[in-house]
N, C-alpha and C positions, 0 to 999 in steps of 0.2 A: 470339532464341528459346531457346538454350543459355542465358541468363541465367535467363530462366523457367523451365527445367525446372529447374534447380538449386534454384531457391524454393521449387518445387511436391516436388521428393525431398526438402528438408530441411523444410519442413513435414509431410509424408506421415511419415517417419521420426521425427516430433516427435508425431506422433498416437500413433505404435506404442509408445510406450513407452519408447523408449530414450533411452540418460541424454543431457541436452541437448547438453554438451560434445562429447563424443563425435559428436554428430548434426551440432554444426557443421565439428569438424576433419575427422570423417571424411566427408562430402561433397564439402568446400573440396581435400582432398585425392586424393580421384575423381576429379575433374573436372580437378586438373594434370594427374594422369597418362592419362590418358582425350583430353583435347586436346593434339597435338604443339604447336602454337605456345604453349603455357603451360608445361607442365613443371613440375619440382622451385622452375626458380632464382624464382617466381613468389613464394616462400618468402621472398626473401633479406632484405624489408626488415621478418619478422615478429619475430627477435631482436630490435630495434631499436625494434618497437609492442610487444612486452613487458616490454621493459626501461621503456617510457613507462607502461603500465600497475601495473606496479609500484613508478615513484616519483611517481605521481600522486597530489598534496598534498590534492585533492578526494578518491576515492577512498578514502585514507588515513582517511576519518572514518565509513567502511560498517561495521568491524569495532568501532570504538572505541561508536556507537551503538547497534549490535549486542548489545555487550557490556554495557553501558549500561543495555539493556530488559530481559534475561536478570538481571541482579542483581535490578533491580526486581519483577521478577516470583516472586521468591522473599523476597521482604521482608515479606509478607504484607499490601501497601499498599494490594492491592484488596478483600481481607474486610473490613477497615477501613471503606474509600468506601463501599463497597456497604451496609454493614449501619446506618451513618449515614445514608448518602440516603436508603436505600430508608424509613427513618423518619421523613425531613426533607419525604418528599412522598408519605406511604403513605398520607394523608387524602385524597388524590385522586385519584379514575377514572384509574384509567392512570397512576398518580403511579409504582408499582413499575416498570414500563417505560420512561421518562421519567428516574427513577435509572439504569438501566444503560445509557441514551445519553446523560447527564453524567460516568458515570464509564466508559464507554468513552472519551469527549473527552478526559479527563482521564491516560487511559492513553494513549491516543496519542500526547498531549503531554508522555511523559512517556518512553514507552517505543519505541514506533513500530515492535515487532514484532505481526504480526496473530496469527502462530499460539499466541502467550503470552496475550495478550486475549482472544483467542474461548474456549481450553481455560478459561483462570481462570475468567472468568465463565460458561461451560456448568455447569463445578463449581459453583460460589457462586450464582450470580445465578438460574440455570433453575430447582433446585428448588424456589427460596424465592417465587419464579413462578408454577411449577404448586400449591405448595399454597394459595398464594392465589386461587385459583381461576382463572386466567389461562388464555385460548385457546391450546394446545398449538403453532398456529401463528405467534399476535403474538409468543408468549415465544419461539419458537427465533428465528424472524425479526429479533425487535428485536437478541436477542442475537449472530447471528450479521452484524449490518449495524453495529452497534456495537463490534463487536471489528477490524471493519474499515477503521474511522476512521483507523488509523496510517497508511494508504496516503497519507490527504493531507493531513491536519494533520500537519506541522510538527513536532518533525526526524522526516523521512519517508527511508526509505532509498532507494523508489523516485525522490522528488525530487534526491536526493544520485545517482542512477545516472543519471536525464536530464539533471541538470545536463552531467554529463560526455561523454554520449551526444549530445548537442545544441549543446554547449557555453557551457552559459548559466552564468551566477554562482548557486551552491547558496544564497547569500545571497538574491538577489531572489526565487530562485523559492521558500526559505522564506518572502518576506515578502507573495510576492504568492497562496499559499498560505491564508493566514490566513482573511480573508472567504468563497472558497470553500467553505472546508471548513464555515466556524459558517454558513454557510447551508442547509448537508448536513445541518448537526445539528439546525437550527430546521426545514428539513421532516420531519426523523423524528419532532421532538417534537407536530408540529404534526398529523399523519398519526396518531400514537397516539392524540392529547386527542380527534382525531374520531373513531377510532374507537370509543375507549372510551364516547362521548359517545351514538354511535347505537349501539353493542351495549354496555350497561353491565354485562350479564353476564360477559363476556370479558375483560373488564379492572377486575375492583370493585377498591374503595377498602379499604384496611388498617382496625382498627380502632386506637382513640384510646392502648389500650395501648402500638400497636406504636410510635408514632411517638416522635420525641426532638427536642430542644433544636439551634436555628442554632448555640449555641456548642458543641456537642460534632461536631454535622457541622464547620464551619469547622476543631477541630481538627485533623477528619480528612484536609481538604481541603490544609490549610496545607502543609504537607510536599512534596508532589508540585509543588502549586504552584509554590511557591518555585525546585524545583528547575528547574521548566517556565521561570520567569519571568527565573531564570539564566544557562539555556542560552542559550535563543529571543533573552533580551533583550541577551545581551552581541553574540549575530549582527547583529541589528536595527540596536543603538547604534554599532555597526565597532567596537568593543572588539576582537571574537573575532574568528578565521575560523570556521568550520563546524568545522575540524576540530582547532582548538585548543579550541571547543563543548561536542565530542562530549568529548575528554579530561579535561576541568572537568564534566561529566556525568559519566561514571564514578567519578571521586573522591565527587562528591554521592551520587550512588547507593550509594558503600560506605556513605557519613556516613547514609544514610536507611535503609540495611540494619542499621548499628550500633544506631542508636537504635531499632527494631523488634527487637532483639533476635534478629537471625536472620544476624548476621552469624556465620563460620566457615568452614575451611579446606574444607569439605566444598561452601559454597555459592561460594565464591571458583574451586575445582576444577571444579563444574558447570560454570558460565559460562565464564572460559576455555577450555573442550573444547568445548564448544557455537558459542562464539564463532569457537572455531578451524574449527571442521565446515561453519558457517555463511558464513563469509569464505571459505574457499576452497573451497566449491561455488560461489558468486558469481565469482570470480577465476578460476576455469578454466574457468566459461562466458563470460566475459568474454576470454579469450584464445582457446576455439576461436570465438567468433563475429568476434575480429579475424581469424583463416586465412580465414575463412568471407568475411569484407568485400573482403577482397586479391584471392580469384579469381573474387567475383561481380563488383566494378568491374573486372577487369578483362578481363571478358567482355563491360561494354557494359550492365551490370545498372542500374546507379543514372543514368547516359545514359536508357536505355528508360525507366526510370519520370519522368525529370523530361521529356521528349517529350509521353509520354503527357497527361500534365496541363498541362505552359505552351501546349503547341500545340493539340493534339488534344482536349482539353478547355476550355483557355484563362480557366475560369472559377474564381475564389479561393472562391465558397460551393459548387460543388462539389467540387471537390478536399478542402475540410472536412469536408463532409459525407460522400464516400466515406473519406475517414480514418478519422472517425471511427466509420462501419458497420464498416469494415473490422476497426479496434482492439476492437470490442464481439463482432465474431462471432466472432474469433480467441479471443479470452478464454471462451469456451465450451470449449475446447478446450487452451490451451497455456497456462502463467502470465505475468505479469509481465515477468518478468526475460527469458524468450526474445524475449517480444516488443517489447522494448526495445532487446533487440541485435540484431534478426533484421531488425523490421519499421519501426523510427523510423529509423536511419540512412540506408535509403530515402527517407523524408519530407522530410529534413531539407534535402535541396539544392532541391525544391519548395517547401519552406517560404521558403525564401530570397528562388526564384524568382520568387513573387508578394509579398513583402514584408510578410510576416505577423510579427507581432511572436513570437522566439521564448520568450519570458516568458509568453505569454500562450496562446499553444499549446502549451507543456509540461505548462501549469494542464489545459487540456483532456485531453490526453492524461492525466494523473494520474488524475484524475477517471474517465475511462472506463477506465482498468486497473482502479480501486478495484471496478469490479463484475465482473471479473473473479474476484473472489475469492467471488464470490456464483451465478455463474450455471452453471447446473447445466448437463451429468454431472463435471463436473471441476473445480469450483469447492473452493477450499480449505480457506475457511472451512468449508464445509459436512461436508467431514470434519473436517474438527477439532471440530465442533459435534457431529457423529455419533458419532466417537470419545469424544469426553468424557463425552456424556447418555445412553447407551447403551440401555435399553430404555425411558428417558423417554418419547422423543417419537420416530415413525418419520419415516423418511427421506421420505415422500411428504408429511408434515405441516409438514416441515421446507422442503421444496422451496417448498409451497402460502403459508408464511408468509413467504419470501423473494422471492419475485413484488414487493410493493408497494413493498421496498424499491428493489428495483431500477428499476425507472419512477421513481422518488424520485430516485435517482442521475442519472436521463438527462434529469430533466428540471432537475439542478442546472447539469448538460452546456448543458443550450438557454440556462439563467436567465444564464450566464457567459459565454456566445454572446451575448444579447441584450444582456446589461450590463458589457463590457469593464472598465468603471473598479473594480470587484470586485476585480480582480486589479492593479489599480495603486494604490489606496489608501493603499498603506503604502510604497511603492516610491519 
């Protein structure tokens, strides 16, 4: 029961605001001094899990792809995409919406930072949206579930953070990544073409001026491409590790920033500081939720929950399916990254327990954080989409047009439930 309440203060604490780090050490810390039989010395093997978290060779490639997306996003590589697609399919109902989840796909795979893709395209893609006369809701909607994509295509930082959190190969779970995600993408596209189909007003077609030539989109395509097909494929082939990948992606991304012309000391400066701001707000949530892991197992915390489900539950599709409610309701509430150090390392000795493949519920898990970044009041995308469009489209229009996506999302959750070999395909 002291194991519970410590779940329930550091969630409670994680509601109010306070910075996450902080919410893990300083609970994990409460609770030594607070219980005599735990104490300080309950500490003693945390130098020891940080010295592991700092020379962890997986890990080592969160900052490098980090940094990676951040150049990218200042190359100017998505005004490019955008203003070629959106001509390459502007002849069609819903063809402008259907561009900004091809080259949201494309940024993911390219960059796999969310809050870079939702801003770029709120900028670029939303206007060129609403004056086409686009429903205030598809447009923010598509744009803000599309800038979402990095969560699980591939290189994805959250999959690079379960990899480690679960202990699976950042390799498989890029590879088993893949068909998830392009089946994420064929429901949005598929979800647009009907809607545009029955409301043709909300979604009209471009006129015959706007559109352009496969060879000048392909130009535009080529680049990111290649750089996608680099990374991903030297992981894929065992060429690379992940995080020899990620460092052969940075150099690409300077070479794709030089050629764009937007290469300079000023955008080199940006990312690096970003980079650095971004790795180590990750890294010190990462070491207070290891204090945080030391004194909840060693109250009996991670014992209780694997009880709970082998015994007292005893069933493997429940145990999934409260996972996964569990993972979905939390993400209304908390992001990602806490819930990955707070709430899977939990999981993970259940997971075991009934011999679930962990490749294939990491897939799950990705997937239902991915709407996390969508589901309102504390969804992130959605400020970044609000922040960017600013008296565009309001916040309840925004909300109204993220709904579809998100059933989109849970019922990609069920489709990868029903069809396990998705996730083994390329593995």
């Amino acid at each position: 029961m002291i194991a519970l309440a410590m779940f329930v203060i550091a969630l409670a604490l994680l509601l109010s605001g306070i910075p996450v780090a902080f919410v893990f050490g300083g609970v994990a810390l409460l609770f030594a001094l607070l219980i005599p039989e735990l104490g300080l010395q309950v500490f003693s093997l945390l130098p020891f899990r940080i010295y592991g978290i700092m020379g962890n060779t997986t890990l080592m490639a969160v900052p490098l792809f980090i940094a990676m997306g951040l150049i990218l996003e200042k190359s100017k590589m998505a005004e490019k995409l955008l203003e070629t697609m959106s001509g390459l399919f502007g002849g069609l109902r819903g063809g402008l919406a259907v561009s900004v989840v091809l080259v949201g796909t494309i940024l993911a795979a390219s960059t796999g930072i969310v809050s870079a893709s939702v801003v770029m395209m709120s900028i670029i893609a939303l206007p060129l949206m609403l004056q086409a006369g686009y429903n205030k809701g598809l447009a923010s909607g598509t744009v803000a579930a599309s800038g979402t994509l990095g969560q699980i295509i591939p290189p994805s930082i959250i999959l690079i953070i379960l990899g480690d959190v679960m202990n699976v190969s950042v390799g498989e779970l890029f590879m088993g990544a893949v068909l998830p995600g392009l089946v994420l993408v064929g429901l949005y596209i598929v979800y647009i073409l009907v809607y545009a189909a029955l409301k043709p007003e909300a979604a009209p077609a471009a006129s015959q001026g706007e559109r352009v030539g496969i060879f000048k989109a392909l130009a535009a395509i080529a680049p990111p491409l290649l750089l996608m097909v680099a990374v991903l494929g030297s992981i894929f082939a065992g060429i690379a590790s992940p995080t020899e990948s990620a460092a052969f992606g940075v150099v690409g991304a300077l070479l794709l920033s030089a050629f764009n012309g937007t290469f300079g000391r000023s955008m080199v400066s940006y990312a690096l500081l970003e980079t650095v701001k971004l790795s180590g707000m990750i890294f010190m949530i990462l070491i207070g939720a290891t204090a945080f892991s030391l004194v909840f197992n060693e109250l009996g915390g991670s014992d209780l929950v694997l009880e709970f489900f082998s015994h007292d539950i005893g069933n493997v599709w429940v145990f999934i399916g409260v996972a996964m409610l569990a993972i979905f309701i939390l993400g209304f509430f908390i992001d990602f990254i806490e819930i990955s150090f707070i709430v899977v390392p939990i999981l993970v000795p259940v997971m075991h327990a009934f011999g679930i493949d962990p490749v294939w519920f990491a897939i799950l898990i990705a997937l239902n954080l991915q709407a996390s970044f969508l589901t309102p009041p504390f969804g992130l995308a959605l400020f970044f989409l609000k922040g960017a469009a600013g008296t565009m489209v309001t916040t309840l229009q925004i909300y109204r047009g993220i709904i579809p996506f998100i059933l989109l999302q849970l019922l990609a959750i069920v489709i990868v439930i029903l069809f396990p070999d998705l996730v083994f395909a390329f593995i």
